[in-house]
Structure formats: C-alpha cells, structure tokens
C-alpha positions in Angstrom: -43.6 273.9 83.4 -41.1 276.6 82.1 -38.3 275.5 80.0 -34.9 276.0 80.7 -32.9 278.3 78.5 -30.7 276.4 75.3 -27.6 277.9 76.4 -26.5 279.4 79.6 -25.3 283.4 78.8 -22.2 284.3 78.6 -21.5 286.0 81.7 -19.4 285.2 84.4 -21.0 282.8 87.3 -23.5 282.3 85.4 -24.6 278.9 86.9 -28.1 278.6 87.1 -29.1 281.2 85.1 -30.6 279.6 82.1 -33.0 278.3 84.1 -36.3 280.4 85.5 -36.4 281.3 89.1 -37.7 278.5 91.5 -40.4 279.5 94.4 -37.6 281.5 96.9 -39.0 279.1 100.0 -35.4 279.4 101.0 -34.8 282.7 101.1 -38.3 283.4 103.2 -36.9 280.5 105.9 -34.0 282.4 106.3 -36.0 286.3 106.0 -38.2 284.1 108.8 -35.2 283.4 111.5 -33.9 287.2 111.0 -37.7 288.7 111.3 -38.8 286.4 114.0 -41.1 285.3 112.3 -42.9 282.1 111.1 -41.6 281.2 107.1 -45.5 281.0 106.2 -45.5 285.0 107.2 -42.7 286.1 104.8 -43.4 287.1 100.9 -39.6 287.9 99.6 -40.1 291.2 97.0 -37.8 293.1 95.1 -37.7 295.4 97.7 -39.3 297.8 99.9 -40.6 299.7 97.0 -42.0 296.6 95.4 -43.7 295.2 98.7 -45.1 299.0 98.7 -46.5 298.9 94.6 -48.1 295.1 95.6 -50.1 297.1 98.2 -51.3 299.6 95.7 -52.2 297.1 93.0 -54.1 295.1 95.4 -55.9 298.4 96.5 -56.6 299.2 92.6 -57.9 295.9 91.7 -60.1 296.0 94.6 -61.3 299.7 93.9 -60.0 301.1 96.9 -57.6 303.6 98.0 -55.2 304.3 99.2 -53.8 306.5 102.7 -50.3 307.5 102.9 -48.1 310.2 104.2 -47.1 313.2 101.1 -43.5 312.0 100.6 -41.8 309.6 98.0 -42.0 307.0 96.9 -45.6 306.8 98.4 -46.5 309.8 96.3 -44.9 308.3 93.0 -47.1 305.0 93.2 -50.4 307.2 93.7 -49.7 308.7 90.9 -49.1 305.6 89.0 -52.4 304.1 90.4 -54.9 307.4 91.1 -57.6 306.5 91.2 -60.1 309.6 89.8 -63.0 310.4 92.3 -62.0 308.5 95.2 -62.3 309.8 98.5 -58.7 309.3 100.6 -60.7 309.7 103.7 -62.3 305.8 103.6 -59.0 304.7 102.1 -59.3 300.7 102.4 -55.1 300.7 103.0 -53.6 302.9 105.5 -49.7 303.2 104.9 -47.6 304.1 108.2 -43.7 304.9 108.5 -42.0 303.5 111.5 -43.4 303.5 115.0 -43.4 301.2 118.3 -45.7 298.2 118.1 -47.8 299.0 121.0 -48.7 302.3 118.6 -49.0 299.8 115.7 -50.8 297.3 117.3 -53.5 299.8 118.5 -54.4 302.2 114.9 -54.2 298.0 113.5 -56.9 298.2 115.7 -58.5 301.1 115.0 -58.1 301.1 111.4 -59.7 297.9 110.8 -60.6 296.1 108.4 -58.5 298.0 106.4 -55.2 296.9 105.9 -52.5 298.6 107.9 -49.2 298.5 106.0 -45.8 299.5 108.3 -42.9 300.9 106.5 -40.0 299.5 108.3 -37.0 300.4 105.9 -34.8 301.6 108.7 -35.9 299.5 111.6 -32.6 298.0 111.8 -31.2 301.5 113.0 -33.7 301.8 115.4 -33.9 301.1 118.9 -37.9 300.4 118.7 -38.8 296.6 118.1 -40.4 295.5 115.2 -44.3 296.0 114.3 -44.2 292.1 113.3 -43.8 291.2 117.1 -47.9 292.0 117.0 -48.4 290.2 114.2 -50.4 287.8 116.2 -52.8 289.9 117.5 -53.6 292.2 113.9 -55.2 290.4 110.8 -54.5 293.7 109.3 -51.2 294.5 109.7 -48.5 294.2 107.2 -45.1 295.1 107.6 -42.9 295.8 104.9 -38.8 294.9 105.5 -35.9 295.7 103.5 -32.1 295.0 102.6 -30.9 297.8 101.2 -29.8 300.1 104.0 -29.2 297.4 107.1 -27.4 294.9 104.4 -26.1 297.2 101.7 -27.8 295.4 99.0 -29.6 299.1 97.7 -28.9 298.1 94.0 -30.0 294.8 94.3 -33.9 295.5 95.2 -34.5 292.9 97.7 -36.9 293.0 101.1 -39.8 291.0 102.3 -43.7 291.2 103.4 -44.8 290.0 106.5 -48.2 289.0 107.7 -50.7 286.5 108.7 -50.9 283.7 106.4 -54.0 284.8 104.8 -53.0 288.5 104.4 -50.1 287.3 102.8 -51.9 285.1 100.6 -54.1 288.5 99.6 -51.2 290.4 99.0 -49.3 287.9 96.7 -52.2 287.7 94.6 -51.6 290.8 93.5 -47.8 289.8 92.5 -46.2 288.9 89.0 -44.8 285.9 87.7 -41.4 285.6 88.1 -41.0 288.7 91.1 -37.7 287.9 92.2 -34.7 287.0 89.7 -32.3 284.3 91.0 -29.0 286.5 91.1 -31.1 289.1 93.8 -32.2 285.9 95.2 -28.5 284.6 95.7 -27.2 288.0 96.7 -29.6 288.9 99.8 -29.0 284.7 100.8 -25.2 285.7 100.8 -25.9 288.5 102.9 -28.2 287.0 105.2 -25.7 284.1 105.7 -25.4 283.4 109.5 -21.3 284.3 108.7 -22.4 287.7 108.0 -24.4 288.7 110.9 -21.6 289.9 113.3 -20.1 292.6 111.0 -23.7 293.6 110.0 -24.9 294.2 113.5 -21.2 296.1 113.9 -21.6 298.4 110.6 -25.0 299.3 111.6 -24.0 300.3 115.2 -20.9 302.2 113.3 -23.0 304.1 111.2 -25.8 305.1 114.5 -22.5 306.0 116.0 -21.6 308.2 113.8 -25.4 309.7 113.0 -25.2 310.7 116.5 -21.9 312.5 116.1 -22.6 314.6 113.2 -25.9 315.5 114.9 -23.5 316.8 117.6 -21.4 318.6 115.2 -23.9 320.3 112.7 -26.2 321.0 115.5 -23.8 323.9 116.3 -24.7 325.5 113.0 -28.7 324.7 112.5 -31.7 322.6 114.2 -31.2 319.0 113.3 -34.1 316.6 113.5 -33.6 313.1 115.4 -34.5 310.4 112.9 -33.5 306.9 112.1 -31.0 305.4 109.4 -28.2 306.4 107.4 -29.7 310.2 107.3 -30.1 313.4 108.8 -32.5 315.6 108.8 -31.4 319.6 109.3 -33.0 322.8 109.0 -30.5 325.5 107.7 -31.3 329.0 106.9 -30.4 329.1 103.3 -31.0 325.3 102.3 -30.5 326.1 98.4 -27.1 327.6 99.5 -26.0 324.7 101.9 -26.8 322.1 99.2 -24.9 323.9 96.6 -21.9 323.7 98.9 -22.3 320.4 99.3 -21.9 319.8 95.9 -18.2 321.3 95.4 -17.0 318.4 97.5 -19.1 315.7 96.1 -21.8 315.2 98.9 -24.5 314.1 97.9 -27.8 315.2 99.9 -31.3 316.9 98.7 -33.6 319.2 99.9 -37.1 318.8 100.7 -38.7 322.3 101.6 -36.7 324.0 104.1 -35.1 320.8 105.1 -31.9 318.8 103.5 -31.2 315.1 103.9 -27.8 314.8 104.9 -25.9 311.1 104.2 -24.4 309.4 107.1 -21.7 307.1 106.1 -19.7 304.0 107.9 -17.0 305.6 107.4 -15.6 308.7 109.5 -13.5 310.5 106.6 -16.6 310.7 104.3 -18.6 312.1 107.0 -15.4 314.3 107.8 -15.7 315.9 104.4 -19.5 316.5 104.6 -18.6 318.7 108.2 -16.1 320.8 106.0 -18.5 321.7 103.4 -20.2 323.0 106.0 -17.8 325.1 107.0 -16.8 322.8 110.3 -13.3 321.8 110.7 -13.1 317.9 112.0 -9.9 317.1 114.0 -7.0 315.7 111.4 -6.4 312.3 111.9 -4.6 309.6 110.4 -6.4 307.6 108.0 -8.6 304.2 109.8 -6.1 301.1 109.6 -9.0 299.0 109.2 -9.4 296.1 106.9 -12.1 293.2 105.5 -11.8 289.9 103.8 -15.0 288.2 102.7 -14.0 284.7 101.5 -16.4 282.3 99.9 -15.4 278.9 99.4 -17.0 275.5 98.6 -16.4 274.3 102.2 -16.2 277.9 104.4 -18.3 281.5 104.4 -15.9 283.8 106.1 -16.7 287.3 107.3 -13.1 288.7 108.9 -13.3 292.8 110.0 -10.2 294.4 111.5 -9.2 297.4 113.3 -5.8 297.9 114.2 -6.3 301.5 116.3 -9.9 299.9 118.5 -9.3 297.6 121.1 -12.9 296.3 120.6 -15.3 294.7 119.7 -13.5 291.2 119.4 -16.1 288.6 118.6 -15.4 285.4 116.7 -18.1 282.2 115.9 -16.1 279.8 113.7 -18.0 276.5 115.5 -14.5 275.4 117.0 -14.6 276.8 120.3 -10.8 276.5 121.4 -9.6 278.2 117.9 -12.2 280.7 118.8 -10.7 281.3 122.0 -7.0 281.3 120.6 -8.3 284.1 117.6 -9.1 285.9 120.6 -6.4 286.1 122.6 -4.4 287.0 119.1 -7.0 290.3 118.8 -6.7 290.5 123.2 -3.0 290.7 123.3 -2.7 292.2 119.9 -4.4 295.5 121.0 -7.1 295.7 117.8 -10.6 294.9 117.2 -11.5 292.0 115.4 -14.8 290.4 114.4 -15.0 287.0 112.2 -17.3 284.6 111.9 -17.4 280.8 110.1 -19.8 278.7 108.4 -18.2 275.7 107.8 -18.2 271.9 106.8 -17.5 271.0 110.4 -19.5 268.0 110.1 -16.4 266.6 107.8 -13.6 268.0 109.7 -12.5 271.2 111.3 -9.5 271.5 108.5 -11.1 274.1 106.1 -12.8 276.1 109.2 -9.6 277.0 111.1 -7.0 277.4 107.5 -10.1 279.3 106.0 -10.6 281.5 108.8 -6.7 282.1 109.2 -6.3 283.3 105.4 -9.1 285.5 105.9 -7.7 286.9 109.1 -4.0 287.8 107.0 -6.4 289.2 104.6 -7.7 291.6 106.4 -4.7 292.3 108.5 -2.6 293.1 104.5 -5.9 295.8 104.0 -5.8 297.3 107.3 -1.9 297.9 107.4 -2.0 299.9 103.9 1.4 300.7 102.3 2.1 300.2 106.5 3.5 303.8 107.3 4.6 304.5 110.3 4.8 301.2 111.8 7.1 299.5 114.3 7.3 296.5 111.0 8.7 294.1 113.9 7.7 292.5 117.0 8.7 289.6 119.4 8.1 287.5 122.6 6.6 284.7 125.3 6.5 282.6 128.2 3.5 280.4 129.3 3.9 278.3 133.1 6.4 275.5 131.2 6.1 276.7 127.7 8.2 279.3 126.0 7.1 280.6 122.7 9.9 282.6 120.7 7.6 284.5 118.0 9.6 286.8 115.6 7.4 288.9 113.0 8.6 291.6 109.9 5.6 293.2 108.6 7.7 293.6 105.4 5.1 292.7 102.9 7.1 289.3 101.8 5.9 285.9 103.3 7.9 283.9 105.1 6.6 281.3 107.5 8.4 279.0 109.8 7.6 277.4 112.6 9.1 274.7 114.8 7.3 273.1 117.3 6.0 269.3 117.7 2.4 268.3 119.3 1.8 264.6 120.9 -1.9 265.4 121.9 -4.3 265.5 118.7 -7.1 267.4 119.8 -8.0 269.9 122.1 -11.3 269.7 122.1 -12.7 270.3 118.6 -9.0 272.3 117.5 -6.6 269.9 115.7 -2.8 270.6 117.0 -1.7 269.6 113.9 -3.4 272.8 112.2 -1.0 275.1 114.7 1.7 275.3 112.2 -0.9 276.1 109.1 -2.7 278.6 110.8 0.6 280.5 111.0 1.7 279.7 107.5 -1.8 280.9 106.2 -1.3 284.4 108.1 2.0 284.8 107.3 1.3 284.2 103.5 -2.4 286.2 103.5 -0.8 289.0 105.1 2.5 289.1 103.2 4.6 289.0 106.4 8.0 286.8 108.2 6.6 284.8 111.2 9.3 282.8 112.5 7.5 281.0 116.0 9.7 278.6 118.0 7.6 276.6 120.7 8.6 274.1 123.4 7.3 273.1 126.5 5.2 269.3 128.1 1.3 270.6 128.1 0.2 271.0 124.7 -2.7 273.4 125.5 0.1 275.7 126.7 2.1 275.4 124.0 -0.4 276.4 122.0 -1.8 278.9 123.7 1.3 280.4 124.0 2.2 280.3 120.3 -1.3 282.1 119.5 -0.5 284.6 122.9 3.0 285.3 121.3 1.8 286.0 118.1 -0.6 288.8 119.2 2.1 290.9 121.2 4.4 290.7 118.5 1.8 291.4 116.3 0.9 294.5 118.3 4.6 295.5 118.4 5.0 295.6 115.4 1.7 297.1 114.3 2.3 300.3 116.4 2.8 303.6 115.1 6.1 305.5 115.5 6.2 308.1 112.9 5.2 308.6 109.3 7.8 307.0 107.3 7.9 303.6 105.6 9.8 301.6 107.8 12.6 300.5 105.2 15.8 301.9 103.5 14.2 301.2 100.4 11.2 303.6 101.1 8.5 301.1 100.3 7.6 297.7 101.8 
C-alpha cells in the first residue's frame, strides 16, 4: 500500500492530493454510459495519444509491429519504438482513423488476429456511429476515445480504450503505475457530469455548423476537403503564402504538403477573422449576446447557456418538471435560446435545485447583456384566465427584487410555491437587474405561470435592440 503524502501542497483545492490516485472505476462507469458500452470495456488513459503509445509498447514488448497511416502523432511513436528490421507488411497491430462500423467490423475481420486499433478522436463530430457498437462481434478491435476536442479538456490529456474484456486486460498490461493523476481524473468527471451533456451536444453542433459554413465560404477561393472536427482541410495554390497571412491576424493553422489545416472555432467572430485573412469579407454584425454560468455547489451542478438573438434551442433538465416547464416559458416568451441543466440533491428537497438553477440563469443573462448597448433596459406586462401578473424590469445593472404575491397551495407537483418569490430575487440579484412582479388571482398554477410568463415578455422587451447607445443619461449602466 502507497502512503499518503505528510502534508497536502500548497495549492488551491488541493483536497485529495496528498494522497496517490485510487483505481478510476468511476470514471470508466461513467466513460461506459457515454460510450455505450459495458464499464469492464473501458481503460481511462491520459488521452488519445496515450491509449495510442499503450498500443505501441504492447507491440514492442511482444516484438511486433506496428501498421499505421504516415501522419502524426502515429509517426512520432514509430519513431520512439522502431523497431530495426521489421517488416511493416505482417504488422501484428493495424492502426485505422475513423470509419463506419460495418467497414470496421469487416478489416477486424480481415486483419485478424492482429489487433485492429480505431482512432476515434473526432467521432463526436461525426455523423457515423461508433466502431465500439461491433465490439461484440471483433476480439480484435480496439477503439481509442478522447476528451479533448468533444469536451474541451485538450490540456488536460484525458480519453479512454475500449474493448473486450480480455483485450483490454492485454492492453493495460502494457500501462504504468499511476496513468492517470486525480486532478485529470476530477476534471473529465466534471465534464462528463450528466449537467453538462446538453451544452456539450449544443457546442459540438455549433462548431459542425460553423465547419460547414466556412467550407461554404473558402470554397470560393480553393478546393476544400470534407472532413470531420474542429478543422478544415484546403488546398490553396500558394500554401506557404496563405499560412503567412494567417499569421498577421493571429490564426493559427499549419501546412502539411500542399494542404493547410484550418481551425474551426465555436465561435462566429474568430472564424470571421480567419475569412478576412483570407481576403473574404464576412457580413459586420453586432457582437453574439450570448452568455454561460457553470455553478458548482455542494448540493447543485449547473450548466446555464444563453442566447439572447436565437430563439432556439430551449432545453432545460433540472429533475423538477413544473420549474422546468415555467424556465421554459421564461426562454418561450422571452424570444432567446436557453439551455440548462441540474444535478441536484432532490432526494432532500427541491430548494437548492430551483434557487441554484435561478442564480445560474441571472448569471448568464449579466454575461450575455455585456455593458447592454443598445437595449430597450425596460419591459412590462400580463394576464392569465383569473390571474394578472404586473412584472416591471430595469436592466440597469443594480438589483432590486420585489415581489408581492401570496400562494395557499404548497406544491405543484415537485415545484414549491413558496420558491416563486426566490426564484425572482435570485435573477434579479445574479443578473444585476429591478424586477418588481405583482401577482393576484384564485388558481395558484396560474398565478404562477403567469408570473414566470410575465417575466419573459418583459424580459424580452427590454432585452431588444434599439440603437447603439447605452440606455442611460449617465452613459453607462
């Protein structure tokens, strides 16, 4: 048994790490339900790259070789384990990029019994299935996963093997104590938190969205390649000169042969800027009011995305299906796109969930609106069958919430009444914003729904774009 460190170091959040990492079981149960796979089929490594060396030390030890396509980092590692004299012809491991599994599942079968390893970096941007759907049928066949693109963790080295239980068992032979340090195990856990998985499946539809737009756009200027991930592939005539270009205005991309790899970003305005070093002039448009709060807590994981000029998507999963439903008419009758999901310590109480989930929601709200230029700054409304909902709102950056309104039933379903008034207290104060709501009426569920309803139309009055000044005498809010 390892011992523990004397002293934890003195860095901040530090718990835990004076002690050596534990067996990451938990992290391969979760890497398991996001795979589709069984938890006895997942290895956690530090990384595609990593899952890729295993497979070349395992192949060295053994005295085989190795097959792979000419490209990096599949070239690096031969170098770092040639093997002198060895004929790559009756290579023992055969490594393949990314291809359907019926293609997979038939060179498994032709290749055998040599290993076939799948490179599956950039599945998630893909619209092919996985190669560990076959799994099943291909003793062979391992496929390597990763979370640096899909999940943004690039820095942090973290990904997974999967196989059959006794290829797995081959390949983790060939691994070192200690593989996996306990902050990258945290981090990918954090990122693979069920709370994340709405904006993840979002940004990587973002980013596919945009691919397919600059393909559009630089396709006018040079062949471009259809690929997968956060990169293009283009053919200009003078790549030397195209990639000194893109240099001047800090893009980074590099040039393999007569081909560059162009980045692909999330976001529009960096891929704006890579279109006018290339000499293409994007329409001007007024920077994206979009905002993100991430918010951690001891009882709630909180993922809360914003877009004040979409209308869509709006999906929320907080576990309390009538907040959910209220959160969605504020986004519906708002006019912006809103995405937030809750993991939370409902089996106590609903409290934290909805409060939580309401602070993150301001949060994002204060990013999106910016130094809020241009906007309306105030809104009103709202009548619901016998309720009446008078909702004021000044987006003036100071908090101020009041709210008047009484509830007799407790509960509607699993959404506490009395949590009306601190929803709107947490908004107003996360948000830095006046929301004065008034609410009357006999059916509780209409009073609330109403209040909620209210709140979104004055919300989106006030969230509307009239001009380009700051909505104030004072010239800042």
């Amino acid at each position: 048994m390892t011992l523990p460190a004397p002293f934890p170091p003195l860095v901040a959040g530090a718990d835990g790490l004076d002690r050596y990492p534990a067996d990451p079981s938990a992290l391969a149960a979760r890497m398991a339900e996001i795979y589709g796979v069984a938890p006895d089929r997942v290895l956690p490594v530090r990384g595609l790259t990593h899952g890729l060396e295993l497979v070349w030390r395992l192949a060295a030890r053994e005295g085989q070789t190795v097959q792979a396509p000419d490209a990096a980092p599949y070239t690096d590692l031969a170098a770092l384990y040639a093997r002198p004299g060895k004929n790559a012809d009756t290579a023992a491991v055969v490594v393949r990029a990314l291809g359907s599994p019926e293609a997979v599942a038939e060179m498994a079968a032709r290749v055998a019994p040599a290993l076939l390893v799948v490179d599956e970096g950039l599945i998630e941007f893909a619209d092919t299935a996985s190669a560990a759907t076959v799994l099943d049928d291909a003793p062979n066949l391992i496929v390597l996963r990763s979370l640096s693109l899909a999940y943004g963790l690039a820095g942090a080295r973290v990904g997974a093997a999967l196989a059959q239980p006794d290829t797995l068992a081959r390949l983790a032979s060939a691994l070192e104590p200690y593989a996996l340090p306990e902050p990258l195990i945290r981090l990918a856990q954090q990122a693979l938190d069920p709370s994340r998985m709405i904006e993840t499946a979002e940004r990587i539809a973002g980013v596919k969205r945009e691919r397919a737009r600059l393909a559009r756009e630089i396709g006018r200027l040079m062949t471009v390649e259809a690929g997968v991930g956060p990169i293009l592939m283009a053919r200009p005539e003078d790549p030397a000169g195209v990639l000194t270009e893109l240099t001047k205005y800090g893009v980074s991309a590099d040039q393999s042969g007569d081909r560059l790899r162009l980045p692909v970003s999330l976001k529009p305005e960096v891929n704006d800027r890579l279109l006018v070093a290339l000499g293409l002039n994007p329409p001007r448009a007024r920077p994206a009011r979009t905002g993100q709060a991430v918010r951690d807590t001891k009882e709630t994981r909180i993922v809360c995305a914003v877009d004040l000029d979409a209308t869509g998507p709006v999906k929320i999963e907080t576990g309390v299906g009538f907040f959910d439903h209220m959160l969605e008419q504020i986004a519906a009758h708002g006019g912006f796109s809103l995405r937030l999901a809750c993991e939370g310590d409902l089996h106590t109480d609903p409290h934290h969930t909805i409060e939580d989930s309401a602070i993150a929601l301001g949060q994002a709200l204060k990013q999106a609106l910016g130094e809020r230029r241009g906007i309306a700054r105030y809104g009103f409304v709202l009548a619901m069958d016998e309720a009446e909902a008078h909702v004021a709102i000044d987006l003036s950056g100071r908090p101020y919430p009041l709210f008047e309104g009484t509830f007799a039933t407790p509960y509607i379903g699993d959404y506490r009444t009395d949590l009306t008034a601190h929803v709107f207290r947490s908004l107003a104060e996360a948000m830095g914003a006046a929301v004065h709501i008034k609410v009357t009426g006999d059916d509780d569920h209409h009073k609330t729904e109403a209040a909620y309803k209210g709140f979104g139309r004055a919300l989106r009055q006030a969230i509307r774009i009239e001009g380009d000044a700051v909505p104030s005498t004072k010239g800042v809010l």
